[in-house]
N, CA, C and O atoms as CSV, one atom per row, in Angstrom:
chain,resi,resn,atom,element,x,y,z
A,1,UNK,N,N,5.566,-47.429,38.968
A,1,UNK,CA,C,5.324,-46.054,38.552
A,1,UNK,C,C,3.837,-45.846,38.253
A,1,UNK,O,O,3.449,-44.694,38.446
A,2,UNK,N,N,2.671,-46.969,37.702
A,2,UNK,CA,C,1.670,-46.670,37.161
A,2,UNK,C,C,1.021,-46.355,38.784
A,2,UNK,O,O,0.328,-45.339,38.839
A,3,UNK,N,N,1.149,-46.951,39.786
A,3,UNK,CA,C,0.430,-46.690,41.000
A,3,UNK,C,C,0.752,-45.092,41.216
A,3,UNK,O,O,-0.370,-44.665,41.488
A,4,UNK,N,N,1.513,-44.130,41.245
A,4,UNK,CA,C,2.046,-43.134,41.142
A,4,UNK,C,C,0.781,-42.160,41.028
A,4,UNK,O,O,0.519,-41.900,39.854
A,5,UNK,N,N,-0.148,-41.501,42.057
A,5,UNK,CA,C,-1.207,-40.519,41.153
A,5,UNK,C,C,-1.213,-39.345,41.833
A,5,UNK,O,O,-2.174,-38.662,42.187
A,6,UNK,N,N,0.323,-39.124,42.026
A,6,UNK,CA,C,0.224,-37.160,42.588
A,6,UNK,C,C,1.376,-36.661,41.286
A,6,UNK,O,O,2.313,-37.236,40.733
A,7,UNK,N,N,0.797,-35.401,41.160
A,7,UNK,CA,C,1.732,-34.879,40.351
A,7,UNK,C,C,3.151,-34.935,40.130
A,7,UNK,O,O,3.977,-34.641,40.993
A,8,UNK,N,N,3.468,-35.374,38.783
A,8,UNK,CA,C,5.537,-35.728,38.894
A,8,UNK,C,C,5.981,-35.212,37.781
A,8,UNK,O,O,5.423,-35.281,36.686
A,9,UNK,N,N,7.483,-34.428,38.155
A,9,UNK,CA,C,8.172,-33.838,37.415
A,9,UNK,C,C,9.471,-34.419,37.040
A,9,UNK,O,O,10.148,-34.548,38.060
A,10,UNK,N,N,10.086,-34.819,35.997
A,10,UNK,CA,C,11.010,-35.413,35.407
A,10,UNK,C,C,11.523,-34.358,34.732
A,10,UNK,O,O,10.919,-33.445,34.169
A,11,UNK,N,N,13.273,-34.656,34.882
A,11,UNK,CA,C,14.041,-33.459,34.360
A,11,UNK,C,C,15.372,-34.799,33.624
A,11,UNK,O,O,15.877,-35.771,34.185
A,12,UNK,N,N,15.475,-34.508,32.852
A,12,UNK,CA,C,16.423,-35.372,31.772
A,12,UNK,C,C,17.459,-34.505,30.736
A,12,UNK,O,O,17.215,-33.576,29.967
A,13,UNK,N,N,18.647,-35.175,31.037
A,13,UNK,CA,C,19.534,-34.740,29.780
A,13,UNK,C,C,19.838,-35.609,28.933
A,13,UNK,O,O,20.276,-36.739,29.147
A,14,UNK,N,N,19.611,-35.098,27.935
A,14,UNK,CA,C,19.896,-35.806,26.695
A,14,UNK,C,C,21.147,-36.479,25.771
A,14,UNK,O,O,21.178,-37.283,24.839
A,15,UNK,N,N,22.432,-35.515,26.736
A,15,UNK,CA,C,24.136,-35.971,26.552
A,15,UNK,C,C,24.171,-36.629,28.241
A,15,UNK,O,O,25.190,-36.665,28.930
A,16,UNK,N,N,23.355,-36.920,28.499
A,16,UNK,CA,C,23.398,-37.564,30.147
A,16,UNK,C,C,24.396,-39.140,30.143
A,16,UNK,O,O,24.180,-40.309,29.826
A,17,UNK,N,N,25.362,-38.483,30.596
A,17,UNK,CA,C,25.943,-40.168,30.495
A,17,UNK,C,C,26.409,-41.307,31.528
A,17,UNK,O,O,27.167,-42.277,31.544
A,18,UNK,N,N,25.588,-40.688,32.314
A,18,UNK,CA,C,25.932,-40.744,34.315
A,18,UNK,C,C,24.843,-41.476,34.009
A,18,UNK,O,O,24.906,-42.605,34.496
A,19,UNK,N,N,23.225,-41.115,32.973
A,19,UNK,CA,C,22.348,-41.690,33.514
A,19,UNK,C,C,20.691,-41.095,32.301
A,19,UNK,O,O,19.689,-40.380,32.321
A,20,UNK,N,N,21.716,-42.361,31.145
A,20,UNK,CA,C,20.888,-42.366,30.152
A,20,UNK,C,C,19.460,-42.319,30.297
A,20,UNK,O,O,18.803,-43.204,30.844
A,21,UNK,N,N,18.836,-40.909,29.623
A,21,UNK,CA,C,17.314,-40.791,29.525
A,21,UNK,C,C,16.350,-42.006,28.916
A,21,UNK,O,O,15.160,-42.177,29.177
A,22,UNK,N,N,17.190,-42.807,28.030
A,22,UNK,CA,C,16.556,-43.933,26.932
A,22,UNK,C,C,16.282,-44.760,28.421
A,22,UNK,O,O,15.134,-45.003,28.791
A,23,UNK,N,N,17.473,-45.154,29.208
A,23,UNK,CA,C,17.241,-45.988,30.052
A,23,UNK,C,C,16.802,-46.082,31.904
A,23,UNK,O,O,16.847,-46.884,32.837
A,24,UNK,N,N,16.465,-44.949,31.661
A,24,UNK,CA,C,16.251,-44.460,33.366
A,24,UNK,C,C,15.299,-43.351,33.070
A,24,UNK,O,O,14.443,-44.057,32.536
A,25,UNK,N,N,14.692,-41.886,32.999
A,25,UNK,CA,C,14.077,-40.853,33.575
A,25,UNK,C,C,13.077,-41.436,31.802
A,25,UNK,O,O,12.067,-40.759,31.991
A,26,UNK,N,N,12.918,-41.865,30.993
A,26,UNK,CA,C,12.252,-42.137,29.680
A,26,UNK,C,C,11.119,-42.725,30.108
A,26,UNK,O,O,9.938,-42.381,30.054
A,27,UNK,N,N,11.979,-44.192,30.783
A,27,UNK,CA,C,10.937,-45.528,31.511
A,27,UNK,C,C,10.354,-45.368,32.159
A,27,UNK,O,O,9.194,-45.775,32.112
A,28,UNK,N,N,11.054,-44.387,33.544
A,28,UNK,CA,C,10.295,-43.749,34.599
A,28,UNK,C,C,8.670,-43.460,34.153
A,28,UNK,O,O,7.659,-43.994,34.609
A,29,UNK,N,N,8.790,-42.465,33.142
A,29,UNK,CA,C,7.736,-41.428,32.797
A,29,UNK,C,C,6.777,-42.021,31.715
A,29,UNK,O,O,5.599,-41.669,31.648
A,30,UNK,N,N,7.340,-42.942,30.869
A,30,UNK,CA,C,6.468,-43.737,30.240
A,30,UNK,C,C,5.590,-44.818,31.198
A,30,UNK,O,O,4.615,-45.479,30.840
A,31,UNK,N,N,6.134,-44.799,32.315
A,31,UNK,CA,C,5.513,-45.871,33.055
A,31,UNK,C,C,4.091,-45.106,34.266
A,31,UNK,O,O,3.182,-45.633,34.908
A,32,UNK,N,N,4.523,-43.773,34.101
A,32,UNK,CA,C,3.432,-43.170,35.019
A,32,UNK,C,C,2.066,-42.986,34.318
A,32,UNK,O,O,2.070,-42.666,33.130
A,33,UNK,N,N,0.875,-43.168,34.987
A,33,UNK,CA,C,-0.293,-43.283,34.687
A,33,UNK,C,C,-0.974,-41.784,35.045
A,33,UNK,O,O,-1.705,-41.123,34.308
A,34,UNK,N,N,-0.602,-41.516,36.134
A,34,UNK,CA,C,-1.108,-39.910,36.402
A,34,UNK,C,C,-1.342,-38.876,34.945
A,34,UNK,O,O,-0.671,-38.823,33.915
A,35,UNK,N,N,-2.318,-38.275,35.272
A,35,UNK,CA,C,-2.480,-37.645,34.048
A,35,UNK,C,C,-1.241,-35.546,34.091
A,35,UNK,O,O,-0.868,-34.765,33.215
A,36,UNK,N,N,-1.137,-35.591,35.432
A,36,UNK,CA,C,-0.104,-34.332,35.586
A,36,UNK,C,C,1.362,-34.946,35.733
A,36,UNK,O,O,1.914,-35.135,36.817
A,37,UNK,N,N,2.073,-35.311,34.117
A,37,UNK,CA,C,3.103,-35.857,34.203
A,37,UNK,C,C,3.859,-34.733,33.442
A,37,UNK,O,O,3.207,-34.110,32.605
A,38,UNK,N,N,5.161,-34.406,33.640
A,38,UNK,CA,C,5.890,-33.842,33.216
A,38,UNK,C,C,7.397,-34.159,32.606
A,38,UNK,O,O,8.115,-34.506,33.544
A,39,UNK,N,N,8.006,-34.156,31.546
A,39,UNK,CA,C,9.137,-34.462,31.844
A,39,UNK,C,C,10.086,-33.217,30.891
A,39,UNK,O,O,10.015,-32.479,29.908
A,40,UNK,N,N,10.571,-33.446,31.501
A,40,UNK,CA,C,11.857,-31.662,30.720
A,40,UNK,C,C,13.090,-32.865,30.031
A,40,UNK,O,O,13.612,-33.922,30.386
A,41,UNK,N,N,13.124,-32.132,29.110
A,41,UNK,CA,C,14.594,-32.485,28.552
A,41,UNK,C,C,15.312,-31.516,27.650
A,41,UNK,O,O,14.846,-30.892,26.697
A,42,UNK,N,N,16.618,-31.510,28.165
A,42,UNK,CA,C,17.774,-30.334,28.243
A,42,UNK,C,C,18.472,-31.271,26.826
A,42,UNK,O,O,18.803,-32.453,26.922
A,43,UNK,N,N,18.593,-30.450,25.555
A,43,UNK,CA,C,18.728,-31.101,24.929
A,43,UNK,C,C,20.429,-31.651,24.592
A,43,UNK,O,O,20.840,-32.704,24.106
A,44,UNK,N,N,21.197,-30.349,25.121
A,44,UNK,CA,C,22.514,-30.875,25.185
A,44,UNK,C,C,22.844,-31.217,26.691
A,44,UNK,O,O,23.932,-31.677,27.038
A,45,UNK,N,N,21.981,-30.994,27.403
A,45,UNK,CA,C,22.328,-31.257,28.806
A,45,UNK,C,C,22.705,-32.634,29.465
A,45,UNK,O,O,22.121,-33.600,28.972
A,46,UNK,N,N,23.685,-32.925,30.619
A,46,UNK,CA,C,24.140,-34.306,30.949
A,46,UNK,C,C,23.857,-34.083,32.457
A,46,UNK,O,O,23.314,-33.037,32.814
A,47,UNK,N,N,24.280,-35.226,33.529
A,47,UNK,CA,C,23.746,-35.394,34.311
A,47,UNK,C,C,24.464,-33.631,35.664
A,47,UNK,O,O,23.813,-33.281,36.649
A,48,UNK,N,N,25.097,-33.308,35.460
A,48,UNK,CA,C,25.182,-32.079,36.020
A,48,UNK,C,C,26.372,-30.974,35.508
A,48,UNK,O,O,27.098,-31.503,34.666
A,49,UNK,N,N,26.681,-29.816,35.758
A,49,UNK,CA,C,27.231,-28.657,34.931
A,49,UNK,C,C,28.844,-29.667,34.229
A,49,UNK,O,O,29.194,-30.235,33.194
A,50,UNK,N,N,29.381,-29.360,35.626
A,50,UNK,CA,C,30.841,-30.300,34.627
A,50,UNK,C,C,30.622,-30.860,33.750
A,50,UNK,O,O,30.705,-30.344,32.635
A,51,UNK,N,N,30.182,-32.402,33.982
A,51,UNK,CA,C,29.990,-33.633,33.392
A,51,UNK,C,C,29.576,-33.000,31.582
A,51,UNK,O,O,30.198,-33.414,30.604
A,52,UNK,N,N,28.219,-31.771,31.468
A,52,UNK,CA,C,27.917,-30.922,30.687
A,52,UNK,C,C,28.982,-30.810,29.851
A,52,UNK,O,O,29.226,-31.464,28.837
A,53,UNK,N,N,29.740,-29.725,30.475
A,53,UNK,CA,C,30.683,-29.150,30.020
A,53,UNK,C,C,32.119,-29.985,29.487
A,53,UNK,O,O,32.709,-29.547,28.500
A,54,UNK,N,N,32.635,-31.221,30.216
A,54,UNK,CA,C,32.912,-32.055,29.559
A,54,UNK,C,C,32.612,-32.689,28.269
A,54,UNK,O,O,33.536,-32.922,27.489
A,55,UNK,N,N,31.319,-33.008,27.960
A,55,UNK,CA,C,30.939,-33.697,26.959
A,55,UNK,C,C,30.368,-32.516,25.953
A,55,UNK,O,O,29.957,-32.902,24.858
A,56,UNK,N,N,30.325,-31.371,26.193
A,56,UNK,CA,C,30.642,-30.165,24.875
A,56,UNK,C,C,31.637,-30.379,24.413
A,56,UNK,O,O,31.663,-30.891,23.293
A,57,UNK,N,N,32.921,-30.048,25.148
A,57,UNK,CA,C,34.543,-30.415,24.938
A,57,UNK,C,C,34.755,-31.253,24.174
A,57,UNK,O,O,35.668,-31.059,23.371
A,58,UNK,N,N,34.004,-32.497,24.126
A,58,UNK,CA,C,34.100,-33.369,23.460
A,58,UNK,C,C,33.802,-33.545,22.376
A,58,UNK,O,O,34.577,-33.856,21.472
A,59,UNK,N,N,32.718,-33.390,22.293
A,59,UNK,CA,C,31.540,-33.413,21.185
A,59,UNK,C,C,31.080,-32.246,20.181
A,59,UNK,O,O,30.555,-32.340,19.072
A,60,UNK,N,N,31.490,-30.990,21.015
A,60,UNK,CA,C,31.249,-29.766,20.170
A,60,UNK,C,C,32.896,-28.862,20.343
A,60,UNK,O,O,33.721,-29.177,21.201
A,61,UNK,N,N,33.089,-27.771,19.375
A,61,UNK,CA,C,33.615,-26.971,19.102
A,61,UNK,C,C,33.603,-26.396,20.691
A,61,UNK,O,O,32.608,-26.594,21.388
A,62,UNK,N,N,34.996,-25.537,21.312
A,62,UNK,CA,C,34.885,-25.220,22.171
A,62,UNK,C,C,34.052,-24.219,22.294
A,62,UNK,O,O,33.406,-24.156,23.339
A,63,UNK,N,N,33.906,-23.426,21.493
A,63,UNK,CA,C,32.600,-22.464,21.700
A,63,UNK,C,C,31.408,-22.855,22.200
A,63,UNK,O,O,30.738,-22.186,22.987
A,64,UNK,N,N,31.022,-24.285,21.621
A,64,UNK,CA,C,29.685,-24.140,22.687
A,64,UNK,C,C,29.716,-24.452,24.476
A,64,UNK,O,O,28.816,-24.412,25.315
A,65,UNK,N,N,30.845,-24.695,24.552
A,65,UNK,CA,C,31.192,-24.460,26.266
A,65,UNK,C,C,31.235,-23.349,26.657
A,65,UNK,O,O,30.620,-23.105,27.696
A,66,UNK,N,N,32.040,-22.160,25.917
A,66,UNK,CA,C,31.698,-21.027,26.312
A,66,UNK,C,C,30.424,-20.737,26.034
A,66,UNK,O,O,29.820,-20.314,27.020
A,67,UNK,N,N,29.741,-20.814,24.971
A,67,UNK,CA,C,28.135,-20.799,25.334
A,67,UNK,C,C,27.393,-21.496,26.448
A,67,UNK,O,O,26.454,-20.940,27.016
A,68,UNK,N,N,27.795,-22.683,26.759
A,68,UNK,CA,C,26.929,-23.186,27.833
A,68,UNK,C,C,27.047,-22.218,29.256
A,68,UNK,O,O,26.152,-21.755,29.963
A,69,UNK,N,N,28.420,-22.125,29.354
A,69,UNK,CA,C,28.700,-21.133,30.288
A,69,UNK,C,C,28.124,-19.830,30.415
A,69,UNK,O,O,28.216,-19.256,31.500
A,70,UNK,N,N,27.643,-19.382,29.619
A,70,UNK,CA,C,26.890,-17.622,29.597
A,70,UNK,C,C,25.424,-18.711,29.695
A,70,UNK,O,O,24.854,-18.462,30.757
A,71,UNK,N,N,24.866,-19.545,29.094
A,71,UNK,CA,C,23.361,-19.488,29.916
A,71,UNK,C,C,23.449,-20.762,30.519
A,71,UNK,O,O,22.725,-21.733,30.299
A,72,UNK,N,N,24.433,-20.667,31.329
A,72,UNK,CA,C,23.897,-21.934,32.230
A,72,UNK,C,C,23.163,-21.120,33.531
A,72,UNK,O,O,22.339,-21.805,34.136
A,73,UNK,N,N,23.374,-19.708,34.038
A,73,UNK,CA,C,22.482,-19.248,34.929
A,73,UNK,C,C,21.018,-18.653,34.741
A,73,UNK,O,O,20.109,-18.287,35.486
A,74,UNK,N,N,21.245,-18.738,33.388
A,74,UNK,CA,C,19.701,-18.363,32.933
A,74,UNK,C,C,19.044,-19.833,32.915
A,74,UNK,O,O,17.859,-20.038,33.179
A,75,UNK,N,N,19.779,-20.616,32.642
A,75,UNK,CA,C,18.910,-22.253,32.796
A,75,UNK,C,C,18.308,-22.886,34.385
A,75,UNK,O,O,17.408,-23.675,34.673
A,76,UNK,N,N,19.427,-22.000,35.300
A,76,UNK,CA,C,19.034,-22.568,36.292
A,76,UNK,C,C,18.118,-21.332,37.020
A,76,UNK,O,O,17.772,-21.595,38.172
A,77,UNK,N,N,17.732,-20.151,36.539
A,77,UNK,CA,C,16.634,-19.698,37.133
A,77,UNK,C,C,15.303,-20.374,36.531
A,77,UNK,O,O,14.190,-20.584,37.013
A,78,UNK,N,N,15.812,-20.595,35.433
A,78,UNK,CA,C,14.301,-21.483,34.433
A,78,UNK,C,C,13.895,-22.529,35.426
A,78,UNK,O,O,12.696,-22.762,35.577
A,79,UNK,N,N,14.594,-23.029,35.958
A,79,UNK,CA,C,14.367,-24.228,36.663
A,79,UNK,C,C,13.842,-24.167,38.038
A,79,UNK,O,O,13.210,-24.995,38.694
A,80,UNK,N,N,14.267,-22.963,38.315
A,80,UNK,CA,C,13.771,-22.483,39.493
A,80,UNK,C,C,12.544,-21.914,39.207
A,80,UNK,O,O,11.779,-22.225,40.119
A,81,UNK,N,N,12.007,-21.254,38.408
A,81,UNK,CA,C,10.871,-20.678,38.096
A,81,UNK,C,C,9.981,-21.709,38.088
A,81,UNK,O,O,9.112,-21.713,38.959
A,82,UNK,N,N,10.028,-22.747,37.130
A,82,UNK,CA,C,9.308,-24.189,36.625
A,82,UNK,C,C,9.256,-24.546,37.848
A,82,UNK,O,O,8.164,-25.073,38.060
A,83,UNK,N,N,10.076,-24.511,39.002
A,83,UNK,CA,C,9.716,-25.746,40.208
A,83,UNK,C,C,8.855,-24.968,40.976
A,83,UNK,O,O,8.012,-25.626,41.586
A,84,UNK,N,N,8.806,-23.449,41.166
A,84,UNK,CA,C,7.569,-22.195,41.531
A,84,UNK,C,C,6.269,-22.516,41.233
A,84,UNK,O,O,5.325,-22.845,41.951
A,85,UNK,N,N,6.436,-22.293,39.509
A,85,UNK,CA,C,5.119,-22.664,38.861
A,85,UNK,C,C,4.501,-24.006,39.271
A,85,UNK,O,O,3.287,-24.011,39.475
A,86,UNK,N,N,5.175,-25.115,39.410
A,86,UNK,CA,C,4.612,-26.178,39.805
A,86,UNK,C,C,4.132,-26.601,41.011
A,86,UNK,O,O,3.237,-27.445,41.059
A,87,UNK,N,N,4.784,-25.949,42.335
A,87,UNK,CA,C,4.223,-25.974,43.627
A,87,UNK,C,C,3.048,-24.575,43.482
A,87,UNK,O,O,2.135,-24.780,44.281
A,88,UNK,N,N,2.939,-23.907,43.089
A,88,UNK,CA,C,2.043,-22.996,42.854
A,88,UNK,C,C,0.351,-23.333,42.501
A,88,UNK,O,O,-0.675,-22.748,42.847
A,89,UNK,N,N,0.576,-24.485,41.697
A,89,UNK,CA,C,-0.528,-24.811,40.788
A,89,UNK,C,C,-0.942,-25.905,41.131
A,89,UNK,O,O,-2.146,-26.066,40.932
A,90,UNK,N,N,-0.076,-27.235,41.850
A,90,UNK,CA,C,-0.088,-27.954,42.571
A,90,UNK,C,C,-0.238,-28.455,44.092
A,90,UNK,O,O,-0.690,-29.451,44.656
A,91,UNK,N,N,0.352,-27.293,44.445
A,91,UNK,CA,C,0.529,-27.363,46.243
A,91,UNK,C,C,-0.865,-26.131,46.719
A,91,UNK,O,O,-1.717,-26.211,47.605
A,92,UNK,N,N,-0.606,-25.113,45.741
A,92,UNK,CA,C,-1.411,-24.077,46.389
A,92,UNK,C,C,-2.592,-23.361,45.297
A,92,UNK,O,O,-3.078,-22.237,45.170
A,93,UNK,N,N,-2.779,-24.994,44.442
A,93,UNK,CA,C,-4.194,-24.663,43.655
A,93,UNK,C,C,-4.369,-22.996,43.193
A,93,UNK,O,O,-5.393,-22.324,43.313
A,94,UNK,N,N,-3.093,-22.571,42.650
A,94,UNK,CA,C,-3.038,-21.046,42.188
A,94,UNK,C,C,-3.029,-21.776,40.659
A,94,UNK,O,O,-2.238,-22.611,40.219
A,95,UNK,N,N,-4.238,-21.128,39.995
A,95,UNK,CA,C,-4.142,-21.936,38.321
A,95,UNK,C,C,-3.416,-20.581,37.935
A,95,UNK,O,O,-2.733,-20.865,36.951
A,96,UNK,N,N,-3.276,-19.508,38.182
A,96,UNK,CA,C,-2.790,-18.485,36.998
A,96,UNK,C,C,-1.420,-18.634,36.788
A,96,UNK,O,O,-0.775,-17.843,36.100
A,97,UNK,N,N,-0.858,-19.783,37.445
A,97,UNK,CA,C,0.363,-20.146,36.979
A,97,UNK,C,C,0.837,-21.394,35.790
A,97,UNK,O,O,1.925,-21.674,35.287
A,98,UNK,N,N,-0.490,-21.941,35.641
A,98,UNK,CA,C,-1.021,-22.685,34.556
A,98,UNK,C,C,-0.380,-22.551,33.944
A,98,UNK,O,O,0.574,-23.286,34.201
A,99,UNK,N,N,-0.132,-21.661,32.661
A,99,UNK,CA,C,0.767,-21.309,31.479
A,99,UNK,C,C,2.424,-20.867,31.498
A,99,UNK,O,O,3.231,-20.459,30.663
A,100,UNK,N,N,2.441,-21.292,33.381
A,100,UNK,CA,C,4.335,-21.479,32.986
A,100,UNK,C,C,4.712,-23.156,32.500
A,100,UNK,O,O,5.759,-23.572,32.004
A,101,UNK,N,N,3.249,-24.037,32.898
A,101,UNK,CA,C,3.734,-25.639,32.524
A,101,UNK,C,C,3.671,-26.145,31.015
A,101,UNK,O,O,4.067,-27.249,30.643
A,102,UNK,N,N,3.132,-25.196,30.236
A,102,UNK,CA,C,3.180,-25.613,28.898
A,102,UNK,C,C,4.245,-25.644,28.100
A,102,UNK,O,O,5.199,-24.902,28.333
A,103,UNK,N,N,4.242,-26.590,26.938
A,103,UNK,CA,C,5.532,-26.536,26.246
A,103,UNK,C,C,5.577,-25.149,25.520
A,103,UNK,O,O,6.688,-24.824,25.100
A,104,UNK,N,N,4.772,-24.475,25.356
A,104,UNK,CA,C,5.149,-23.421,24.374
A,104,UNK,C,C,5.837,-22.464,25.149
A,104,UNK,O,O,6.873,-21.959,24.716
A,105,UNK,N,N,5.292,-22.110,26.432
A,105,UNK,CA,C,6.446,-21.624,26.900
A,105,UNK,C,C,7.940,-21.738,27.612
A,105,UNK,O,O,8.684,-20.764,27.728
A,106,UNK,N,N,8.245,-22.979,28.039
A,106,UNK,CA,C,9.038,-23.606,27.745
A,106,UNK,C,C,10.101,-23.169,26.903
A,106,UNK,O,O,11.064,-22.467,27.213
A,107,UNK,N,N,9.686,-23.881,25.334
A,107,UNK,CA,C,10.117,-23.339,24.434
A,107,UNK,C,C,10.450,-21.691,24.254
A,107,UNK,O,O,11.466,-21.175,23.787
A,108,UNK,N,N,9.439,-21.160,24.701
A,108,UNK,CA,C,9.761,-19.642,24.086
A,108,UNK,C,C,10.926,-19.004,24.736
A,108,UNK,O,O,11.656,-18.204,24.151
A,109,UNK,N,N,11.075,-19.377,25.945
A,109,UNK,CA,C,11.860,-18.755,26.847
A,109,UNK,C,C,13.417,-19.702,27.147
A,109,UNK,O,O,14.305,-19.008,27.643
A,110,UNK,N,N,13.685,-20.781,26.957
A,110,UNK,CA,C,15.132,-21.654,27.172
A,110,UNK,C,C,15.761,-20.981,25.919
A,110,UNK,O,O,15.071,-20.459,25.043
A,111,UNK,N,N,17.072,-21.026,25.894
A,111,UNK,CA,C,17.931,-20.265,24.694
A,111,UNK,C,C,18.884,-21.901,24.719
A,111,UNK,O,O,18.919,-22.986,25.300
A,112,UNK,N,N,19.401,-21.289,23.886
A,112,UNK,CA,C,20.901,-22.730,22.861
A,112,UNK,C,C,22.433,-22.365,23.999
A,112,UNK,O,O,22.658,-21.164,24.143
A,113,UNK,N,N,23.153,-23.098,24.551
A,113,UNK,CA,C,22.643,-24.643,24.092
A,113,UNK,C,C,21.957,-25.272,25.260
A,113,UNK,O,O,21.889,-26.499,25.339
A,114,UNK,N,N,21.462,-24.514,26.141
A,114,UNK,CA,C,20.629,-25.147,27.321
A,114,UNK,C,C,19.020,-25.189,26.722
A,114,UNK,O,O,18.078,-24.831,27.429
A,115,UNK,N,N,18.907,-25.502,25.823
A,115,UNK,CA,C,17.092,-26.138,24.771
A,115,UNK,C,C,16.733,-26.716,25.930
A,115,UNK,O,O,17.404,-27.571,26.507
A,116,UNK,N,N,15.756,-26.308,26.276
A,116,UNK,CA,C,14.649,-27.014,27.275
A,116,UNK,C,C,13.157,-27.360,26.597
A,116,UNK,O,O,12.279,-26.607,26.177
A,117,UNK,N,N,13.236,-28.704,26.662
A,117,UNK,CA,C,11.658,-28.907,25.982
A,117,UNK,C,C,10.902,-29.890,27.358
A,117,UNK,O,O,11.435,-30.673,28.145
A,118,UNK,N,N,9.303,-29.393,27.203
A,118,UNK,CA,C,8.323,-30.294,27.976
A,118,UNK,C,C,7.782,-31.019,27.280
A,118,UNK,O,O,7.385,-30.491,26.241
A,119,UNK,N,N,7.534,-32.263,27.416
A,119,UNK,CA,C,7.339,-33.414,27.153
A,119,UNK,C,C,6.087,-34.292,27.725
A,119,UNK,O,O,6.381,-35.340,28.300
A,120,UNK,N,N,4.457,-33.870,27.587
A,120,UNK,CA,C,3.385,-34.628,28.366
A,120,UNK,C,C,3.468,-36.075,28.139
A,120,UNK,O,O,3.270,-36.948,28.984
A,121,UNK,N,N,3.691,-36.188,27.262
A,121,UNK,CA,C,3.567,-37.964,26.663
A,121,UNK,C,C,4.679,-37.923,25.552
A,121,UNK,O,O,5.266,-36.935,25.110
A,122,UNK,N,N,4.849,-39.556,25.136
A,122,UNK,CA,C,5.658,-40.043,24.864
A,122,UNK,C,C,4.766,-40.550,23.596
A,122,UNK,O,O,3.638,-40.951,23.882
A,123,UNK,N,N,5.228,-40.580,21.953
A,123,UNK,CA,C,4.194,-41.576,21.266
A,123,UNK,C,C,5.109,-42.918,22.047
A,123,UNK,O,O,6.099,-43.056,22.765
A,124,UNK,N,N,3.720,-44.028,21.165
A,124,UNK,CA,C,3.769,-45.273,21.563
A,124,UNK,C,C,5.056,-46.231,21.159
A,124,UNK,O,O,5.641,-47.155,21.724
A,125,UNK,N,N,5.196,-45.564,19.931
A,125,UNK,CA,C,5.929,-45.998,18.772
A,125,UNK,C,C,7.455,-45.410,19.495
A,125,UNK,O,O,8.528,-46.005,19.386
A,126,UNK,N,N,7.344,-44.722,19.892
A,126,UNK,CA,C,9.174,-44.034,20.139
A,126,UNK,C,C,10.138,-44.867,20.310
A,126,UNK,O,O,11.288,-44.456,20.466
């Protein structure tokens, strides 16, 4: 991964149980040296919608399945937007798309329970 020096985007769930973030998309990204590293993490999110929605069932009150369900299409235009912004700024050196890669917006714009956070680095200590 440290040889790695074009821009990379990492997308991780955090109820992922197909394909633990601690042990797969974490290492990945701790291991890249590039300085345009990205990694997203969906904070109740698992490795795809079912699997998701399964482990709400499980783990939460059925309500937050019916919540996941009302923004799971707002999560996946987010995602679509973020993968825009990034060939935008990347592929076609358009910077005014700059401020869709930051965490603050990020943050401002993902709703509960699809929490989307960006992630540049990792402390050392984690």
């Amino acid at each position: 991964m440290g040889r790695i020096q074009v821009p990379v985007v990492i997308l991780g769930g955090a109820t992922d149980i197909a394909s633990p973030i601690a042990l797969e998309q974490l290492v990945a990204f701790q291991g890249l040296t590039t300085p345009q590293k990205y990694f997203y993490l969906g904070e109740t999110l698992s490795h795809t919608s079912g699997l998701t929605r399964v482990v709400l069932s499980v783990t939460n009150p059925n309500s937050e399945v019916d919540n996941f369900n009302e923004a799971e299409e707002l999560f996946s235009q987010l995602i679509v937007s973020l993968a825009i912004a990034h060939a935008q700024v990347y592929l076609l050196d358009n910077e005014s798309y700059r401020p869709y890669l930051t965490s603050a917006y990020v943050e401002a714009v993902s709703i509960e329970p699809t929490k989307l956070h960006l992630l540049r680095a990792i402390p050392d200590d984690f």
